[in-house]
GURO-251389 format. One record per residue (C-alpha): z, y, x; residue number from 1. Coordinates in steps of 0.1 Angstrom, whole numbers. Example, Ala and Ser with C-alpha at 12.3 -4.5 7.8 and 13.67 -1.06 7.14 Angstrom:
2
{pt {78, -45, 123}, 1}
{pt {71, -11, 137}, 2}
END
This chain:
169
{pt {0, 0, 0}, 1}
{pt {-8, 35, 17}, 2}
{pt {10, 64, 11}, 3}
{pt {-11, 82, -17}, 4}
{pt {-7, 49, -38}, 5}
{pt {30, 51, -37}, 6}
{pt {31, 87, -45}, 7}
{pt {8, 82, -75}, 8}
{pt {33, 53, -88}, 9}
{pt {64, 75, -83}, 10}
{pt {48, 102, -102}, 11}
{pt {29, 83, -128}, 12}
{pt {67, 73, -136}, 13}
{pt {77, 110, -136}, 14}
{pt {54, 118, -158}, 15}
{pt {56, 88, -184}, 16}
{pt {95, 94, -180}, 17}
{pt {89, 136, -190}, 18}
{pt {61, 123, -215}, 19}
{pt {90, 97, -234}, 20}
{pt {115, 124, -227}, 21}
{pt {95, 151, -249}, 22}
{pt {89, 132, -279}, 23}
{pt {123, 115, -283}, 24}
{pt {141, 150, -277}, 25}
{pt {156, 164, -308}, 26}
{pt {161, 194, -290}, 27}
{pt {126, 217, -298}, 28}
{pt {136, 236, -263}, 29}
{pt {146, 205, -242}, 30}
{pt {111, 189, -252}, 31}
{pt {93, 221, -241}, 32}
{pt {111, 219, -205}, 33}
{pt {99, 182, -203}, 34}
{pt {64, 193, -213}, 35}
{pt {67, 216, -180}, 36}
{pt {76, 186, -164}, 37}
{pt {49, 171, -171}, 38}
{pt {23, 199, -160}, 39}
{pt {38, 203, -129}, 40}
{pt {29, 165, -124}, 41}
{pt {-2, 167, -133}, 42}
{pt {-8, 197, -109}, 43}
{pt {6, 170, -81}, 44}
{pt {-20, 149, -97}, 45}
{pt {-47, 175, -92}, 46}
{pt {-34, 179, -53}, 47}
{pt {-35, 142, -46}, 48}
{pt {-72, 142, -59}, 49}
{pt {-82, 175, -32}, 50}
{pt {-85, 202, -59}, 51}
{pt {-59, 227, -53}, 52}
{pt {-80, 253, -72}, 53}
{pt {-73, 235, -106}, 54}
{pt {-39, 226, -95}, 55}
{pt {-29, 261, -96}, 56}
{pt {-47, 270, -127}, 57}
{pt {-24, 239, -142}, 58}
{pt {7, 253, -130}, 59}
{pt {0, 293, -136}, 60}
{pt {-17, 284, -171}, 61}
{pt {-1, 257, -188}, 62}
{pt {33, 259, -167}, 63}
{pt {34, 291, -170}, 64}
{pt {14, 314, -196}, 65}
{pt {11, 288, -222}, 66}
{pt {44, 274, -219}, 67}
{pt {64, 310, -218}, 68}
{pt {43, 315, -254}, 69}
{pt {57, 283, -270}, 70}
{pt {97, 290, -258}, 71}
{pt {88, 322, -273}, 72}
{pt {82, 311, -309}, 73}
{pt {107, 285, -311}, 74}
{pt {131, 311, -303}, 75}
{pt {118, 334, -324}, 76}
{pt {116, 312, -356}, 77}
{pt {149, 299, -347}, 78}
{pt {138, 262, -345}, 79}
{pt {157, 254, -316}, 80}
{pt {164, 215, -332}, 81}
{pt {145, 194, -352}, 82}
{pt {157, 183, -387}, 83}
{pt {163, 150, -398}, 84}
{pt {126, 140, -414}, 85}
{pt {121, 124, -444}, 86}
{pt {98, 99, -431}, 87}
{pt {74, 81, -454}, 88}
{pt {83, 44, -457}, 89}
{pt {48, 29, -444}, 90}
{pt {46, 56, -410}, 91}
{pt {71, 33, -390}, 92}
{pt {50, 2, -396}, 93}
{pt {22, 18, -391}, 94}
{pt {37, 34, -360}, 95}
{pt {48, 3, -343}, 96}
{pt {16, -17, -351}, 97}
{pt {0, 13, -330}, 98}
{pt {18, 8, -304}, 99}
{pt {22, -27, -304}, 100}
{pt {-25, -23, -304}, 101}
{pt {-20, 2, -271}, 102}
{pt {0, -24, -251}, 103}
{pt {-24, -53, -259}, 104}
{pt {-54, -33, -251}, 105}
{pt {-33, -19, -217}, 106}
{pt {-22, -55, -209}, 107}
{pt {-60, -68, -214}, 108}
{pt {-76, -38, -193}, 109}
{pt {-48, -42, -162}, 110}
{pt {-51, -75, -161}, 111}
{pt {-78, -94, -180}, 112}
{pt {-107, -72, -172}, 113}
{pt {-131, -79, -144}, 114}
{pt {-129, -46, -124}, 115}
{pt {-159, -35, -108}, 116}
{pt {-167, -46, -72}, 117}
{pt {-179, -18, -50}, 118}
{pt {-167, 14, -30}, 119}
{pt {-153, 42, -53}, 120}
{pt {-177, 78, -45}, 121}
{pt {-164, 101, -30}, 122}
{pt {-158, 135, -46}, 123}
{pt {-184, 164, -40}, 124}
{pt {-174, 192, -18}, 125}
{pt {-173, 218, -46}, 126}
{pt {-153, 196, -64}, 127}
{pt {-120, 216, -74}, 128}
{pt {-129, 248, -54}, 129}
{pt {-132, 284, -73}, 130}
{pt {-169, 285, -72}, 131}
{pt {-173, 246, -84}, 132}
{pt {-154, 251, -112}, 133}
{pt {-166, 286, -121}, 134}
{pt {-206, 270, -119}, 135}
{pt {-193, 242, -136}, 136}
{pt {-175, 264, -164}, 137}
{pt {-202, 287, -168}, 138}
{pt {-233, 267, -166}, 139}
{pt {-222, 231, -184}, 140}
{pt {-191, 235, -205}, 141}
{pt {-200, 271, -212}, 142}
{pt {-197, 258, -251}, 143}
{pt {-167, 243, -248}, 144}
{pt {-150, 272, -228}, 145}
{pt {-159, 294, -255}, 146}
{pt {-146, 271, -280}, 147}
{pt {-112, 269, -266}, 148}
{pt {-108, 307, -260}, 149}
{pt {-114, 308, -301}, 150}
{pt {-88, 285, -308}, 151}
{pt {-65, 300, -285}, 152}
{pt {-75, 332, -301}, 153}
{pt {-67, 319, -335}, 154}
{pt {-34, 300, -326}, 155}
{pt {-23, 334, -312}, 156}
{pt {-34, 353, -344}, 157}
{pt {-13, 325, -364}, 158}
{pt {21, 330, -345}, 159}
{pt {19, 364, -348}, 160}
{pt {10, 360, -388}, 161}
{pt {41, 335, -388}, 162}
{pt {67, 359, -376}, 163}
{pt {60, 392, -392}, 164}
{pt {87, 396, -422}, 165}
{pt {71, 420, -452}, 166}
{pt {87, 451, -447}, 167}
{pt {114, 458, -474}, 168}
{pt {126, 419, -477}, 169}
END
């Protein structure tokens, strides 16, 4: 085993530890510190892989912008815990007959599946570097860029329609 195989292990744990810790937090603040977590694994991820570019842009973006937003409206709508849920009776079968599908088909791809014989490619040089992923942004996923600067538009419009209070209530 080298040494970026056992640094991917430990941190694949981190982040499925973070991951598990977000979802099963009752605490609405507590899950959005895991979430952080888990970015600032990813932008590990992104370093292991030789794109420090995008590994910055993980960390100042998500880690930090993005992040920063959501603490802001759970504190501002005040829902720092979760109620109890009134869970409909067939979502917990249903939820553990997905999950019981995503092992199977994890067990059956790590260890039944024929993997491919051959040397992986190596990364382009502009992989991960400011002008690859501007020529990248700009030239291929120019549609998709767009589209996520709408949404982020609109989710931005709708936390700001969700905590203005009619004047005189």
């Amino acid at each position: 085993m080298t040494a970026d195989l056992i640094t991917f292990f430990i941190l694949a744990l981190i982040a499925v530890a973070a991951a598990l810790g977000m979802l099963l937090s009752r605490s609405a603040i507590y899950s959005a510190l895991f979430l952080v977590l888990n970015f600032g694994v990813v932008a590990v991820f992104y370093i292991l892989l030789d794109a420090p570019f995008i590994a910055m842009a993980q960390v100042s973006v998500y880690a930090g912008a993005i992040m920063v937003l959501f603490l802001f409206v759970i504190m501002l709508l005040g829902t720092e815990t979760l109620p109890a849920s009134k869970a409909l009776p067939w979502q917990r079968p249903l939820a553990y007959f997905l999950a019981l599908v995503l092992l199977g088909e994890s067990v059956y791809l790590l260890f039944f599946r024929k993997v491919a014989s051959g040397d992986i490619p190596q990364p382009i040089q502009s992989f991960g570097t400011p002008q690859g992923v501007g020529q990248a942004l700009f030239t291929s996923y120019l549609l998709p860029f767009e589209a996520t600067s709408v949404l982020l538009l609109i989710a931005m419009v709708g936390a700001i329609v969700l905590t203005i209070r009619e004047k005189g209530k």
